[in-house]
C-alpha positions in Angstrom: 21.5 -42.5 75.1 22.5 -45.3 73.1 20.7 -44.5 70.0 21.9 -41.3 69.9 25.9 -42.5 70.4 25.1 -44.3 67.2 23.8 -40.9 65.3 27.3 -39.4 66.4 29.6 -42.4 64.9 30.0 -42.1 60.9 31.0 -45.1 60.6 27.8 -46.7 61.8 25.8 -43.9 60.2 27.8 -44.8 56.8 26.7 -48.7 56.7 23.1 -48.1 57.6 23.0 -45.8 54.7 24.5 -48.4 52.4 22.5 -50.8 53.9 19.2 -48.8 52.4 21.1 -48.1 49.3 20.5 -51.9 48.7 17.3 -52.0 49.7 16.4 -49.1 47.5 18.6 -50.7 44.4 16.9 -53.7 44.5 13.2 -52.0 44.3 14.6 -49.8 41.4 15.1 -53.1 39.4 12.2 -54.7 39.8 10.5 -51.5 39.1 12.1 -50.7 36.4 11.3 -54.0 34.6 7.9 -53.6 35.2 7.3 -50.1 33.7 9.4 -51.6 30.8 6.9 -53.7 29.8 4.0 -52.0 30.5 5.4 -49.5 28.2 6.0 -51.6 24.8 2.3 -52.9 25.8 1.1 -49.5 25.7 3.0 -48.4 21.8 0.9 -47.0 19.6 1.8 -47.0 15.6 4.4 -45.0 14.1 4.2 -43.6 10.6 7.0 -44.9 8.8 6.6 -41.3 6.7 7.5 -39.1 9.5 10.8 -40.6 9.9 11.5 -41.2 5.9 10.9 -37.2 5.8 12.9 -36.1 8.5 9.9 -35.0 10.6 11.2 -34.0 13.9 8.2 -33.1 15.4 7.2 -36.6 16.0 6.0 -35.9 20.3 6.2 -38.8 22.6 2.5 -38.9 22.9 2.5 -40.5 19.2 4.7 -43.3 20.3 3.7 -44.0 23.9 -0.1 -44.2 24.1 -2.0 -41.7 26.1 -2.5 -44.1 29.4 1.1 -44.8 29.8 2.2 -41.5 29.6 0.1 -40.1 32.1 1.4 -43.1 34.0 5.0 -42.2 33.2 4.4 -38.1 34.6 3.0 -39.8 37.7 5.9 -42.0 38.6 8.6 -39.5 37.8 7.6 -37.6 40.5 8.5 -40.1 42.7 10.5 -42.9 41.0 13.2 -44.9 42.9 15.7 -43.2 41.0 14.8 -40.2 42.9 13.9 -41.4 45.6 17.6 -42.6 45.9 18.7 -39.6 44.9 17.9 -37.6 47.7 19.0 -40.5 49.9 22.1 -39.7 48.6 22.3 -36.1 49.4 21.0 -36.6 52.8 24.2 -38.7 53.4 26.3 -36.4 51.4 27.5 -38.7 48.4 27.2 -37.2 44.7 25.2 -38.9 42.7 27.3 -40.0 39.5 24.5 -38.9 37.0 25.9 -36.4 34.5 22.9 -35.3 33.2 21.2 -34.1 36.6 25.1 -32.4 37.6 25.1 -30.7 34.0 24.8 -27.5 33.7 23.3 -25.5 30.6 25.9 -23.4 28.9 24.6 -19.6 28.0 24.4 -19.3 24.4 27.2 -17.1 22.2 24.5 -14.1 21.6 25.9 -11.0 20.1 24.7 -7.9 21.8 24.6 -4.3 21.5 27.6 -2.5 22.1 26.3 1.3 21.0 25.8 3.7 24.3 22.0 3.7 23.5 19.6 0.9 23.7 18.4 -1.0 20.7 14.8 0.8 21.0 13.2 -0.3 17.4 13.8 -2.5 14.8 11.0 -2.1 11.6 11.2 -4.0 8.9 9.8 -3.0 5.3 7.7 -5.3 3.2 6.6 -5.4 -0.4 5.0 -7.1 -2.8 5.3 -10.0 -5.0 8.6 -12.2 -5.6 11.1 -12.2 -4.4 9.5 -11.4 -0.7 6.2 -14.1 -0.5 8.1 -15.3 3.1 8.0 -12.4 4.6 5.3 -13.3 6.6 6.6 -16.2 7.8 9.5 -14.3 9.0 7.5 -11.9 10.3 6.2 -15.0 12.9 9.2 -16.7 13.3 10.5 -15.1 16.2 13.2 -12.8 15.2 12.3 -9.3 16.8 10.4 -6.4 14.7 8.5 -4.1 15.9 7.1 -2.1 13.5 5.7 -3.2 10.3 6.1 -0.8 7.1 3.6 -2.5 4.2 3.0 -0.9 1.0 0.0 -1.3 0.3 -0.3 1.9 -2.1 1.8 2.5 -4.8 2.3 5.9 -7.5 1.4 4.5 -11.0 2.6 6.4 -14.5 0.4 9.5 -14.4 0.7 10.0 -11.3 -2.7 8.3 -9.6 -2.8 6.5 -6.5 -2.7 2.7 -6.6 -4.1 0.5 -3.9 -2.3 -2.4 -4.3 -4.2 -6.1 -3.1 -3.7 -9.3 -2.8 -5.8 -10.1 -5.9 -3.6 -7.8 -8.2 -0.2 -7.8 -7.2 0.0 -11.0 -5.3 1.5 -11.4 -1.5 2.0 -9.5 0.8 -0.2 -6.6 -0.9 -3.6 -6.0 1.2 -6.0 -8.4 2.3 -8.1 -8.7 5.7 -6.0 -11.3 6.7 -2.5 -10.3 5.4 -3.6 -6.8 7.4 -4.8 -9.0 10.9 -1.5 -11.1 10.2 0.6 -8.2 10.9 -0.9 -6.3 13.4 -0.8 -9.6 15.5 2.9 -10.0 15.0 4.2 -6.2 15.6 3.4 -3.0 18.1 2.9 -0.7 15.6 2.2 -0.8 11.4 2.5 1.8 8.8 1.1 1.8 5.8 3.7 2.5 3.0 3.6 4.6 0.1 5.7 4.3 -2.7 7.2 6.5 -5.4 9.9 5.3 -8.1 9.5 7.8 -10.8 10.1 11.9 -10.2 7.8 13.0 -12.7 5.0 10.7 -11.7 5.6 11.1 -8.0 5.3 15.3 -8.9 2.1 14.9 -10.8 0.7 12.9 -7.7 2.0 16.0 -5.7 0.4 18.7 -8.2 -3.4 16.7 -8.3 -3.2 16.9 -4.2 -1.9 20.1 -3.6 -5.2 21.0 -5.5 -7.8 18.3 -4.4 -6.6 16.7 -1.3 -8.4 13.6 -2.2 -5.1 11.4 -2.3 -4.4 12.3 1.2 -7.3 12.3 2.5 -7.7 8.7 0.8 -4.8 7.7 3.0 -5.6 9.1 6.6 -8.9 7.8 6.1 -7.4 4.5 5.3 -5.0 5.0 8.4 -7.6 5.9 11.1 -10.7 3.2 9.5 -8.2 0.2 9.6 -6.2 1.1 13.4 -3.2 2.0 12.1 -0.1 3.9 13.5 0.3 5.7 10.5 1.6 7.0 6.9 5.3 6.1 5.5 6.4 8.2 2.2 9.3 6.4 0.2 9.7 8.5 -2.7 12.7 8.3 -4.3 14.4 8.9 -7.5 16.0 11.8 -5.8 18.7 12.6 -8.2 15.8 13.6 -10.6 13.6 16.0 -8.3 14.4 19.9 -9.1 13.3 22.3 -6.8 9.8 22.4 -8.0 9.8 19.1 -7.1 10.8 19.6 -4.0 8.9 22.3 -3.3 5.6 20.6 -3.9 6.9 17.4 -1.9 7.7 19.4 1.1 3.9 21.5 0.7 2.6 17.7 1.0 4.2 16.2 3.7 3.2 19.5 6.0 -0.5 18.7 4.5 -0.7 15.1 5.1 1.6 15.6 8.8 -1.1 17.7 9.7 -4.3 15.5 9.2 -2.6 12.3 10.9 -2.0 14.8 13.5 -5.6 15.6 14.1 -6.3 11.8 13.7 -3.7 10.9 16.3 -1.7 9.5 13.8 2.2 9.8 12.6 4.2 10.5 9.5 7.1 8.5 8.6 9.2 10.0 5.7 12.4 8.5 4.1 15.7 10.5 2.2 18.6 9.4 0.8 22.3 8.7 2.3 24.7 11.5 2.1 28.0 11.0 3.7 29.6 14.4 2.9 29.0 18.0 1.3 29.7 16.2 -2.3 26.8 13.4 -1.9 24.7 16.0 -0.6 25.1 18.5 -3.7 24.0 15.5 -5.7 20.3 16.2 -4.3 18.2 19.0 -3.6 17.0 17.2 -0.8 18.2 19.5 2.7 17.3 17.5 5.9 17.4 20.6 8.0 14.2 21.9 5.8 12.1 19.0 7.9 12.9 20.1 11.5 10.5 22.0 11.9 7.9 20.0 9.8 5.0 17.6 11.1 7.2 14.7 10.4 7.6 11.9 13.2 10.5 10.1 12.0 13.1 10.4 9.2 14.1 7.4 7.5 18.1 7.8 6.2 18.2 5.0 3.6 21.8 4.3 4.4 22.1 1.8 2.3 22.7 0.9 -2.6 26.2 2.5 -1.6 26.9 0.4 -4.6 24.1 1.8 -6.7 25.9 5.2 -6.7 29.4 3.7 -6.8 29.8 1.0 -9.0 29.9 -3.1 -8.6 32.5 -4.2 -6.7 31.7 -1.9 -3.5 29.4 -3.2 -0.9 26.0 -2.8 -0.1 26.7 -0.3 2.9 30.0 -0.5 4.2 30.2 0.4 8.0 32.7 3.9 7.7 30.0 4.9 4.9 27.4 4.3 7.3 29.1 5.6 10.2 30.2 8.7 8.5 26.4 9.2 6.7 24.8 9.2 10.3 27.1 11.6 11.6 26.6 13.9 8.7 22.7 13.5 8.8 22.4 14.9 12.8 24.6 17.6 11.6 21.8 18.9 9.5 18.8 17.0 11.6 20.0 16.7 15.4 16.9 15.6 16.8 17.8 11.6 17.3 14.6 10.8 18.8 13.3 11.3 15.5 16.1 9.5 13.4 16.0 6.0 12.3 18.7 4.4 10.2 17.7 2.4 7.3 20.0 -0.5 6.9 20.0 -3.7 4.6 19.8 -7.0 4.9 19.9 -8.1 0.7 22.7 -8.3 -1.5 23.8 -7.6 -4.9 24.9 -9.3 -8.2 27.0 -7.4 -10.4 29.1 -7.4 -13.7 33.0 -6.1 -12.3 34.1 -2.4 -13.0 30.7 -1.6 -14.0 27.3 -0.1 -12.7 25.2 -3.1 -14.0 23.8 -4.9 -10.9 20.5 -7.0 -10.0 19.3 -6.9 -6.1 19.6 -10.2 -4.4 18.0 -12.3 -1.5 19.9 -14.0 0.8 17.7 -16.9 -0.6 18.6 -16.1 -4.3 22.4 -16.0 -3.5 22.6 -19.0 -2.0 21.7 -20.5 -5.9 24.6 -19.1 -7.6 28.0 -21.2 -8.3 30.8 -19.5 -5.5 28.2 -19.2 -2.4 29.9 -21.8 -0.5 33.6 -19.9 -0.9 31.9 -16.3 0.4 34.7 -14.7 2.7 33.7 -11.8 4.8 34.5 -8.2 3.4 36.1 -6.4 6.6 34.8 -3.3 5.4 31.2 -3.7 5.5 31.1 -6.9 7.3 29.0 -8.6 4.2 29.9 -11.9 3.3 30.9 -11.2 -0.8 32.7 -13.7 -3.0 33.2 -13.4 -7.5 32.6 -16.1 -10.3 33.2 -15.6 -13.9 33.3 -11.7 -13.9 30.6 -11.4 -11.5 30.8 -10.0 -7.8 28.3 -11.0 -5.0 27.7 -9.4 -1.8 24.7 -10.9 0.5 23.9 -10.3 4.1 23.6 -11.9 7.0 23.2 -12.4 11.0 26.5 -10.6 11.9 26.8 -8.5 9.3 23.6 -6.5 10.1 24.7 -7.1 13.7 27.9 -5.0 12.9 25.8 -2.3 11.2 22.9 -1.5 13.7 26.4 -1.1 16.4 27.6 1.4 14.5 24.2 3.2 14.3 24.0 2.8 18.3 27.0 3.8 18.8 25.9 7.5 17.1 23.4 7.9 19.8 20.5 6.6 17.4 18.3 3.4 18.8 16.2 3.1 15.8 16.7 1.0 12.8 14.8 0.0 9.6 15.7 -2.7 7.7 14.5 -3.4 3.5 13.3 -5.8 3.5 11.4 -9.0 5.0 11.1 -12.0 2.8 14.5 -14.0 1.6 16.8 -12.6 4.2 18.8 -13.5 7.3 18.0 -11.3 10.0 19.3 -9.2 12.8 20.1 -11.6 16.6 20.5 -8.6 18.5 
């Protein structure tokens, strides 16, 4: 009876629980002395290097040695500071630590606002400089799932190049550039490219009556695990129906053979925003609906190619209105993706002279640091001595791949790795 009169008085309850408070506080000091010095017994040598460099990957096993810190693990478990932590709850007093009450703020991540999901992100790759980190980025963390390499290339004449490590430097094939990537995405395509009209035809003409090119690259496809074949031929403004004609014989060829392989084709066409951009091509989207194509690429992007330094990259009405006009002549989203950029561009004013940049390569010139952001495509853009600048980054391809989603289209492809910021959503 009388012990449990004393349970029900707080007051007597409070001083027995500061009583052990003391008991426990004095423990915790001579404790704490003692793994003091054990610890400066147990240092092991520090390069001076790591520190002179800025190395901040210096772990706490290289400064404590190996016996001390398994020591350490062992006692936090149940160190008096824990121990008279929970004494401390059991009574109900807060314990005055800041960094046990803090909590961890969620971090300011942009994310997409479209009605459809964010289902793919590719990313292209090429070779040679400017690009060499793109694999790097490629394992850094940032989110792609599909890897477009070119790894073949038209040459003058019209033959097909295979393009490797040995000749034309990174990022063209190798074994382990090839085992690189497929560890570090779902799916890879290998890409094709075509700069020239009249060699990319002459390519066309030998297959159309040989089949050997694409046979050459379904083989290549189906003997190396692939996902499949990307076209990027380009030069549109020069193709004439003939042209055409023979591209579109090719891609139903070539569609068909991955087909029986179980693999896909991956096509890419140019960016036209209205009835006048599209009259500036032969090119008719509707003409692949019914075509073994998987997906169509809309390169919605060198708005200031065809308009003239000073305009952006890809402003976000341009792309807004070039995806809108695309589904009215190809309506099937599923098979849509978006190309978008993430370079920039370095131009003489009021004229159509202009050299591609990386984010990396603008960063050099004299005005980066006073960039302002352009409202109208969201790029960051800034002019020195006659010269306008455009470059990309985080939230400015964040602000384009919204305004895709928000079209009803999930999939995006971005030129190029290597150099550039990326995407956070």
């Amino acid at each position: 009876m009388g012990i449990n009169k004393i349970i029900k008085n707080k007051n007597t309850l409070l001083y027995l629980a500061l009583i052990v408070l003391f008991v426990f506080l004095i423990w915790w000091l001579n404790s704490s002395s003692d793994s003091s010095s054990d610890n400066f017994d147990n240092l092991a040598p520090v390069d001076s290097r790591d520190l002179i460099n800025g190395n901040e990957d210096v772990l706490e096993s290289d400064i404590l040695g190996q016996d001390s810190e398994n020591d350490n693990q062992d006692s936090a478990k149940n160190s008096p500071k824990d121990i008279l932590g929970n004494i401390l709850k059991v009574v109900g007093i807060k314990s005055d630590n800041k960094a046990d009450d803090k909590i961890e703020e969620e971090p300011n991540i942009v994310k997409p606002s479209g009605p459809v999901p964010l289902t793919e992100i590719m990313a292209w790759a090429y070779p040679g400089q400017p690009a060499c980190n793109a694999m790097a980025e490629l394992a850094d963390g940032r989110r792609i799932d599909t890897v477009k390499v070119e790894y073949f290339r038209i040459k003058p004449g019209g033959e097909l190049r295979f393009l490797t490590e040995s000749t034309h430097g990174c990022n063209a094939y190798s074994e382990e550039n090839l085992a690189f990537i497929k560890a570090y995405s779902r799916q890879q395509y290998v890409n094709v490219a075509a700069a020239d009209a009249q060699d990319m035809n002459a390519f066309l003409l030998s297959d159309l009556a040989s089949g050997e090119y694409s046979q050459r690259l379904v083989d290549f496809v189906v003997e190396n695990s692939l996902t499949g074949v990307e076209l990027d031929f380009e030069d549109f403004g020069s193709w004439d129906a003939a042209i055409y004609e023979n591209y579109k014989v090719f891609v139903s060829q070539l569609g068909n053979k991955l087909r029986q392989q179980g693999k896909k084709l991956m096509i890419d066409g140019p960016a036209t925003a209205n009835q006048n951009e599209e009259n500036w091509f032969v090119w008719r989207y509707a003409d692949f609906i019914s075509l073994p194509v998987d997906y169509i690429v809309v390169m919605a992007y060198d708005h200031q190619f065809d308009h003239g330094v000073g305009t952006p990259v890809a402003p976000l009405a341009w792309i807004e209105e070039v995806t809108q006009f695309t589904l009215g002549r190809f309506p099937d989203k599923s098979r849509l993706a978006i190309g978008l950029p993430s370079y920039g561009y370095r131009g003489r004013i009021n004229t159509m002279s202009k050299t591609l940049l990386t984010y990396q390569q603008a960063r050099q010139y004299a005005g980066f640091a006073n960039a302002q952001r352009d409202e109208a495509s969201a790029e960051m853009t800034w002019t020195h001595n006659n010269f306008q600048y455009f470059y990309q980054d985080s939230f400015s391809l964040d602000q384009k791949i919204n305004v895709v989603l928000n079209q009803g289209i999930g999939r995006v492809s971005i030129w190029h790795l290597g150099g550039n910021q990326w995407t956070s959503l």
